[in-house]
Structures are given as structure tokens and as C-alpha cells.
N, C-alpha and C positions, 0 to 999 in steps of 0.2 A: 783561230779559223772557225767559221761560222760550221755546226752541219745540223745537219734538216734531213727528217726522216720522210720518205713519200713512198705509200704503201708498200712494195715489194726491196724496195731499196734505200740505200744511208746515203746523201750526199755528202761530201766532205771536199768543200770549197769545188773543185772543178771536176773531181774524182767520184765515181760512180761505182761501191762494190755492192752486189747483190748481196744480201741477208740468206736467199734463199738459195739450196746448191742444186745444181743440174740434175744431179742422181742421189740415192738413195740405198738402203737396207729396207729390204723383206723381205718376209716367210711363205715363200710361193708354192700352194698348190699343183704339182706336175702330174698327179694323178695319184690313183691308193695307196694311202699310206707312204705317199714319197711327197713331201716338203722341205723345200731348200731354200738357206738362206741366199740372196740373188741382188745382182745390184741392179737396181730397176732406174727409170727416168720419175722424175717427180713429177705427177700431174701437173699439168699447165688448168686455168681457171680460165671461163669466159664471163662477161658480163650475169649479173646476179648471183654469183656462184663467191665463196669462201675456200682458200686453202688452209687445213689446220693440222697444224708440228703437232704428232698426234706423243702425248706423255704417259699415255696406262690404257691399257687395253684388255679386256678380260678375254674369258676362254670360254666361250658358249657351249654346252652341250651338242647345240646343233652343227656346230662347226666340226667340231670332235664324229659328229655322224657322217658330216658329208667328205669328212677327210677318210674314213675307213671305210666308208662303203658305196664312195665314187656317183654317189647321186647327180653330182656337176663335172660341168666337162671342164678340162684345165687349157691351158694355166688361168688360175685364181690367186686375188687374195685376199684370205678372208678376213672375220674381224668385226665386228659391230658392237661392243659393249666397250665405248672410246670416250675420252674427254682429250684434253690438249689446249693448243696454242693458237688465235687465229693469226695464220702467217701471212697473209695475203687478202686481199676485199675486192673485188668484181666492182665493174661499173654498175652504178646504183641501187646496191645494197645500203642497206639503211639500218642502223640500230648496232651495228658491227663495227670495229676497228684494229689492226695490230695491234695483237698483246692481249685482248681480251681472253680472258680463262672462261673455255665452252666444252660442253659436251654434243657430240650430235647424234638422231638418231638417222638410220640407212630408209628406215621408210617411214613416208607420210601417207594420212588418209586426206582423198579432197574436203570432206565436211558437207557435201552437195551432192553426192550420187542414191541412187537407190539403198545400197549396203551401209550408206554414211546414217543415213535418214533411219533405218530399222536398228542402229545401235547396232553393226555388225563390222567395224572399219577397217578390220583385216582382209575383209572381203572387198573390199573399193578397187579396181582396178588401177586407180594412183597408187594405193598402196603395195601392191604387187610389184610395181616397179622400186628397184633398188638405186636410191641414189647416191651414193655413198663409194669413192671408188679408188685406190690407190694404183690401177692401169688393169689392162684387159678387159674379160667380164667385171661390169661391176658389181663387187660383193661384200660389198662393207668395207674392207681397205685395211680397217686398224691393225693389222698385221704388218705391218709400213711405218716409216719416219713423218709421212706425209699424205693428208687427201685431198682429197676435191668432192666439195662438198655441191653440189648440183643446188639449181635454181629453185625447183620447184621443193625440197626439203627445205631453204632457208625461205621461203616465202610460206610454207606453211607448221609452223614453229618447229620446225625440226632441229633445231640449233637453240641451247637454253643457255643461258650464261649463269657462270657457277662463283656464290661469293667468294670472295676470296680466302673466308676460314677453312673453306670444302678442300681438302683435298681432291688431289686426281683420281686420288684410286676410293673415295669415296663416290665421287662422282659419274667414274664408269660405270656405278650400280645403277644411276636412274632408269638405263633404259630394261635390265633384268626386273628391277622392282617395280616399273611399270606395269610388267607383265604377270607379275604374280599379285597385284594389289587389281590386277583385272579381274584376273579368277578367284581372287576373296569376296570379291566384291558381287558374283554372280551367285555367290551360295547365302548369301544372305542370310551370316552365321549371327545368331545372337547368345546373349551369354551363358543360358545353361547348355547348350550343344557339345555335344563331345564329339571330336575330329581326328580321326588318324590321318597320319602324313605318310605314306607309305616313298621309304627314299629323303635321305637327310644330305646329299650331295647340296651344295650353295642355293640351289632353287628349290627341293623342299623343304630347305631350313629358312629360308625366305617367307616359303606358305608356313611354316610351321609358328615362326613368330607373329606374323598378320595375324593367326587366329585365335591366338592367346591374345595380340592385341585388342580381339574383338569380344573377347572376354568368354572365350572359349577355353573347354580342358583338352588338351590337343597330349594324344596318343601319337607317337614317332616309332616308326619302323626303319628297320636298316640292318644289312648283313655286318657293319662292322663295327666294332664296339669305339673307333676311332671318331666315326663321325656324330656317335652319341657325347660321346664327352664333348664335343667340342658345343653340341646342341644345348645340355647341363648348361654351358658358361652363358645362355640367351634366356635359362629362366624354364627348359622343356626336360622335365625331370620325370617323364614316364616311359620309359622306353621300351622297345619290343626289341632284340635280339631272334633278327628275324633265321641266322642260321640254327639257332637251337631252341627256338620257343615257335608253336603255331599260333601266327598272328590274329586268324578269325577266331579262335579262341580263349583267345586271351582279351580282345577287344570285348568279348560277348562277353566275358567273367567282369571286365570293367563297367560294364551297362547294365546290369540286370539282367543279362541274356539277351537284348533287344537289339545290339549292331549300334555302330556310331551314326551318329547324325549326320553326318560328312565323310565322306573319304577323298581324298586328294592323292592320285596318282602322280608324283614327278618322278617314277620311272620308266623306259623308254619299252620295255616288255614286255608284251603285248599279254604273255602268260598270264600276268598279275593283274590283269582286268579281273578274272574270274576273282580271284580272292578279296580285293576291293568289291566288287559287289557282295559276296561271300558277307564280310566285313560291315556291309551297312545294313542299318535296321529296313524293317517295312516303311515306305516316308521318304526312305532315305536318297542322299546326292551323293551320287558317283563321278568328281571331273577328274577329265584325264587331258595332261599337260603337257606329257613328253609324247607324247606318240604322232612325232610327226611325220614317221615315214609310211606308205599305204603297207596295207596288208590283208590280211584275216584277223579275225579273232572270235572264240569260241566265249559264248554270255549263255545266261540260261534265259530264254527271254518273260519265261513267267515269271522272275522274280520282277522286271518292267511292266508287268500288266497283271497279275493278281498280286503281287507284294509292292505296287506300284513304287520303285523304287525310279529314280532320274536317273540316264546316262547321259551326262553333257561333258562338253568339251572347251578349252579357253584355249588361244591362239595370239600369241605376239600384243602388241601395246593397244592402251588406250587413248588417244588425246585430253578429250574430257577429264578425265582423272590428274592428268599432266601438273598442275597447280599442288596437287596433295602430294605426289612422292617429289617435286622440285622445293 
């Protein structure tokens, strides 16, 4: 007996089983620090739109913040560092098919507004919108068996197709390594610079590698001697032990006294601005990568205008760069 596959479904002679099941597993958002596993409905898709059997899904820092400290109103579910399966294809989608191995990202920039135009695309009001959604608010989803991946992400390449040597769980790095090959790329490191990475969690060992890649001598901080070794196995054999050694001094003992030429903030404490400036020379760039919740924070601000040092800041992905980390 003949069968024929036609997007969401197998035919088999006169019999029609769906591939795809009504419901589902996720890790739902109910409010702080309470997440539960829930059997939810599978997104339905409409025209332009992609459903994708989501296979590896990372653990963002940011998620990790809005789960403790209730930034979004529930239920959520969250999730945006996904690759997977596309299960499903919307009427006139183009370039896509069941079974393609993809990764997608939750936000696109238009390419066309003011903020697209000043090279700032985090700022784009498309970008702002999240398209990416396993039910409810939509908030990236990959917490889920299943998403729906909205029109306007697959029409502005928010969907890459991943070779087939790639793993999944390599491939839910594009959109984190997007992000940090944004803000390497804003320091405009060259190879005599010396860079401290302050924070060796997944994302400053991310920037910590970029900058050696750039042929940089990259200084690494961290309170635990667990995430230096594991930094050691990437080639970043300088480290600071930052519960028992002072970092600003030890960076300045590495310099000639003068402060690193970069410091890269990836952690989320607002405390360690100071020290990071502290930490860079006169000249010098201070970004800060984790600090995405508002607040205060205490700077000295003459070391900004008589030690004319940079405070800038990177934020979520770049499209442009898209081609280098895919």
C-alpha cells in the first residue's frame, strides 16, 4: 500500500494519522521560582508560520533571572537557545520542509527602521516583539516539545538550517554566540590587547574564547576554581581566583601597572562595575553584558572623563554577523 507524506500528516492508503500529538510536556513558568512540568496543547501554526519538535534547548542566564525574580507575569514558557525539527510548514513558506534540521531565533530585527539603520537592532521595535512561542505569553517556548514559530521571524531569517554534521546541542549555541561575537566585535580587540573576562559561566567563556580568538591575552576571573578548569580545556590558562586573589591587582601586576585594555563584564552584579572599571587602563573599554535588569550603580565618573575610559554595553543578537557564527 502506497503512503505519502503531506505536511502535518502520513497518508496510508485511505487512513489519515497525524505525526503531530494534540498535547504536549512543558516547563511552565507559574510565578517565582515555581516551575512545573504541565501538559500543555501544541501550538497550532497559521499561514507563513513553522511548527518545530524542538530537540536541545539551552538554559539562558536571562531566563534563570526572570524565573527568580518575577520580572514577567506567568504563566510563561520560556526558552530561546533551541534548535529541533520542522514539524509542520504554513501556507507559503518557502525554503522550509518536514524534517529539516533548524535552529530558530525568538527575535528579529526589520533591517529598515531608524535603530536598524544606526547599527543598533536590538532597539528596532520588530525586534522587541517576541516571536517564538510554545502557548501563552509568547516567550521563546523552547521549554516545550513543540513551537510555533511566527511569520514575521521566518520571513526575516530568523530560522537557519543546521548541516547535518551539526549537532542540536551544538547548534542551540548560534543564537548565545551570536550574542557575544556582537560584543567582541564592538571592542575592536587586536592582538596585543590584554582582556579580562570577569565571569567564566557559558557566556563569559564564550567572550573569553572570541578574544584569544582575536588574538588577544585574555585574563579570566571567577569565584570558582571549577569553571577555570574547565576554561584551561579552551586554551585560557591565566586565571584570577577571584574569592582569594584581588582582581584589580593582579590585572595591573599583569600590565605594567596600566589596567587591561578591555574588560568584559558577563556577570549580572551590578557591584562589579566598579572593579571592572577599577580593572581597566586609561583608554580603556568597559562592556557590560549581563546587566539586564534596571537599577543603580555606583561608577567613579572621572575615571570616564579624565582617565577617559568607555562604559558601553551589548545587548542580544546581530543579524549582520549571522553568516560568521552559522
Amino acid at each position: 500500500m502506497a503512503t505519502q507524506t503531506t505536511g502535518a500528516e502520513t497518508v496510508v492508503g485511505t487512513i489519515v494519522e497525524s505525526r503531530i500529538p494534540s498535547t504536549m510536556r512543558a516547563a511552565v513558568y507559574r510565578g517565582i521560582n515555581d516551575m512545573r512540568i504541565e501538559t500543555v496543547p501544541v501550538p497550532r501554526i497559521g499561514a507563513g508560520e513553522l511548527l518545530i519538535k524542538i530537540a536541545t534547548c539551552g538554559i539562558c542566564g536571562t531566563d534563570l533571572k526572570k524565573i527568580h525574580m518575577g520580572s514577567h507575569s506567568a504563566p510563561r514558557i520560556f526558552g530561546h537557545e533551541m534548535a529541533g525539527t520542522v514539524a509542520d510548514v504554513g501556507a507559503g513558506v518557502k525554503g522550509f520542509k518536514v524534517g529539516d534540521r533548524v535552529m530558530s531565533f525568538h527575535h528579529v530585527p526589520c533591517g529598515e527602521c531608524y535603530y536598524c539603520r544606526k547599527q543598533t537592532p536590538a532597539q528596532c521595535p520588530l525586534y522587541k516583539r517576541t516571536g517564538a512561542t510554545a502557548g501563552f505569553e509568547p516567550s521563546g517556548g523552547g521549554f516545550a516539545e513543540y513551537i510555533r514559530v511566527m511569520d514575521f521571524i521566518v520571513a526575516n531569517r530568523g530560522v537557519v538550517h543546521i548541516p547535518d554534521d551539526v549537532p542540536f546541542e551544538q547548534a542551540a549555541f548560534v543564537e548565545p554566540l551570536n550574542t557575544v561575537l556582537k560584543g567582541t566585535k564592538l571592542l575592536n580587540l587586536v592582538p596585543d590587547d590584554t582582556v579580562l573576562v570577569i565571569g567564566q559561566g557559558p557566556i563569559g567563556l564564550m567572550h573569553a574564547a572570541l578574544a584569544r580568538r582575536a588574538g588577544a591575552r585574555v585574563l579570566t576571573s571567577d569565584l570558582f576554581p571549577e569553571r577555570h578548569a574547565i576554561a584551561a580545556r579552551f586554551g585560557l590558562t591565566n586565571p584570577i581566583h577571584a574569592a582569594t586573589e584581588n582582581v584589580v591587582e593582579l590585572v595591573l601586576a599583569e600590565t605594567e601597572g596600566r589596567g587591561a585594555d578591555a574588560v568584559i563584564l558577563a556577570v549580572g552584579g551590578n557591584a562589579l562595575i566598579r572593579t571592572a572599571m577599577d580593572a581597566a587602563r586609561p583608554g580603556g573599554k568597559v562592556m557590560l553584558f549581563a546587566q539586564t535588569q534596571h537599577g543603580e550603580a555606583t561608577i567613579d565618573p572621572a575615571a570616564v572623563c579624565v582617565d577617559e575610559k568607555t562604559l558601553l554595553g551589548s545587548y542580544s543578537s546581530s543579524f549582520p554577523i549571522l553568516d560568521e557564527v552559522t
